[in-house]
Structure formats: C-alpha cells, structure tokens
C-alpha positions in Angstrom: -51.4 10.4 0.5 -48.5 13.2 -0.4 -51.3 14.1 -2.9 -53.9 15.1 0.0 -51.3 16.5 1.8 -50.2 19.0 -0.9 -54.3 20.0 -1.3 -54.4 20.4 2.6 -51.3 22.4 2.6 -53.0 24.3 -0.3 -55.9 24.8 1.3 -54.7 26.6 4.1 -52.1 28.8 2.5 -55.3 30.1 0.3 -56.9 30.8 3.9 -54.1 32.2 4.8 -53.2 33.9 2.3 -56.3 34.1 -0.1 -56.7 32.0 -3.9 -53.9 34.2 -5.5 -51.5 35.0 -2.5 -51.3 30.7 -2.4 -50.8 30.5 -5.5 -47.4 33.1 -5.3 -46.5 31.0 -2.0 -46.9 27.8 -3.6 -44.5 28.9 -7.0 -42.0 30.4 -4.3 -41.6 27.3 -2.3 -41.3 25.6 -6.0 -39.2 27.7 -7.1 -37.2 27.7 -3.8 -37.0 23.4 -3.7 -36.2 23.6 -7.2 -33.0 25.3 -7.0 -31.7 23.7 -3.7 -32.1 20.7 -5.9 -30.2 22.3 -8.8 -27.5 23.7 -5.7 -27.9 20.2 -4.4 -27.0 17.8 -7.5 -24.3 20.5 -8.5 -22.2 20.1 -5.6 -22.7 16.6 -4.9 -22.2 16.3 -9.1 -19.1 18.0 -8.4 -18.3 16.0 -4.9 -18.3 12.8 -7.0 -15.9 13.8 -9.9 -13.6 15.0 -7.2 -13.6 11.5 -5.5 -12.9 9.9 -8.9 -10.2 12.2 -10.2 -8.2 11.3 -6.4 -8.8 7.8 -7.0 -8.3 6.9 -10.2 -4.3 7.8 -11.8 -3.3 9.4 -14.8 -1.5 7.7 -17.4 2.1 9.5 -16.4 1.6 8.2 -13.0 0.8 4.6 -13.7 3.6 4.6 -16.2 5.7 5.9 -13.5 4.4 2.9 -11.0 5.0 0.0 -13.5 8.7 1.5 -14.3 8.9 1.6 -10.1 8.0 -2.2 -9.8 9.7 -3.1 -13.0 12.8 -1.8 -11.4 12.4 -3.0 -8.4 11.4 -6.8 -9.8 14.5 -6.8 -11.7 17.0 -6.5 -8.9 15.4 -8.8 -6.8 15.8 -11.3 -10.3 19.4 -10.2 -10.3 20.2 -11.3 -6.5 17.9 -15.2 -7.5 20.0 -15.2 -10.8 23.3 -15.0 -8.1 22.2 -17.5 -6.1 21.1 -19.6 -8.5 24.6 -19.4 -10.2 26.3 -20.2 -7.0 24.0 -23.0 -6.1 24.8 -24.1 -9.7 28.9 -23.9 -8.9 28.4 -25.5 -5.7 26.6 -28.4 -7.1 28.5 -28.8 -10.0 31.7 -29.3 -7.7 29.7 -31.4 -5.2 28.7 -34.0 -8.1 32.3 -33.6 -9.5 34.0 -34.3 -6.2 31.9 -37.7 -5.2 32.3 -39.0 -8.7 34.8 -41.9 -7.5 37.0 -41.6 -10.7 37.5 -37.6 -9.8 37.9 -39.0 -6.4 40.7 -41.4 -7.3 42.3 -38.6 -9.6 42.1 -36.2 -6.5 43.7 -38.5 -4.3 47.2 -39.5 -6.4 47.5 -35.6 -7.0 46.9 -34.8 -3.2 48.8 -37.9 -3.1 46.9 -38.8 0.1 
C-alpha cells in the first residue's frame, strides 16, 4: 500500500511540477526527512546518554556511599555490642545471685 501511495504522490508532483521538477521535489523531501532523522536520533542519542550518566554513579561516589553506610553500620554495632555487654553483666550477676551456695555466702556476710 505505502508503495502505491509513494507512485500516486509521484504522480501528481510530475503533474504538478512536470517529470524533472518531481524528481527535484521528491530528492528535497528525501533529503529534508533524511536529516530530521539524522537531527532526530542525534538528540534523542544524546537524550539517552544524559539519562544514563544521572542515573548511574561514578566510582568516587559509590565509594563515598559504602564508606557512608559502613560508618554508619558500625556505630549502630557499637551501641548492640553495649547492650549486649550489659545484658551479659546483668545476667552473669542474676545467675550468680540465685545460685543458693552464692545465696547462703551473701546472707552470713549481709548477715541477714
């Protein structure tokens, strides 16, 4: 179909126009949809790079990220290693203290 319709466009530029006035009409409009298609993939070409060069990091920036969360991982480790020690403590002195033979040793020092 786009075939007949290029020879019916054809056709009536060279009516228009006569055989070789068509002929410089239809290597215009070539010409003409030839370079907005050059204009056209350049930009876009140049659209899509752009979108990848904001999206993506460079290597100094996602070295500078993982320092970020490895800094920030290790202080929330240091407040769980503190509680964790003190949980330790507590128990430790919980188990000590309800051990009847501490008990007993408790109670003649108190001497309760």
């Amino acid at each position: 179909m786009s075939g007949a319709l290029s020879v019916d466009v054809y056709e009536v530029l060279e009516m228009g126009f006569g055989k070789e006035g068509a002929k410089k009409v239809i290597k215009a409009l070539e010409a003409t949809i030839s370079d907005a298609i050059d204009y056209k993939w350049a930009t876009t070409k140049e659209e899509i790079l752009n979108a990848m060069r904001r999206e993506f990091v460079t290597r100094d920036v996602f070295e500078e990220r993982i320092n970020a969360l490895k800094a920030e991982l290790e202080g929330k480790i240091a407040k769980i290693d503190q509680k964790l020690n003190f949980l330790i403590i507590l128990m430790f002195i919980a188990l000590t203290l309800m051990n009847p033979v501490v008990a007993e040793i408790l109670k003649r020092l108190l001497k309760l």
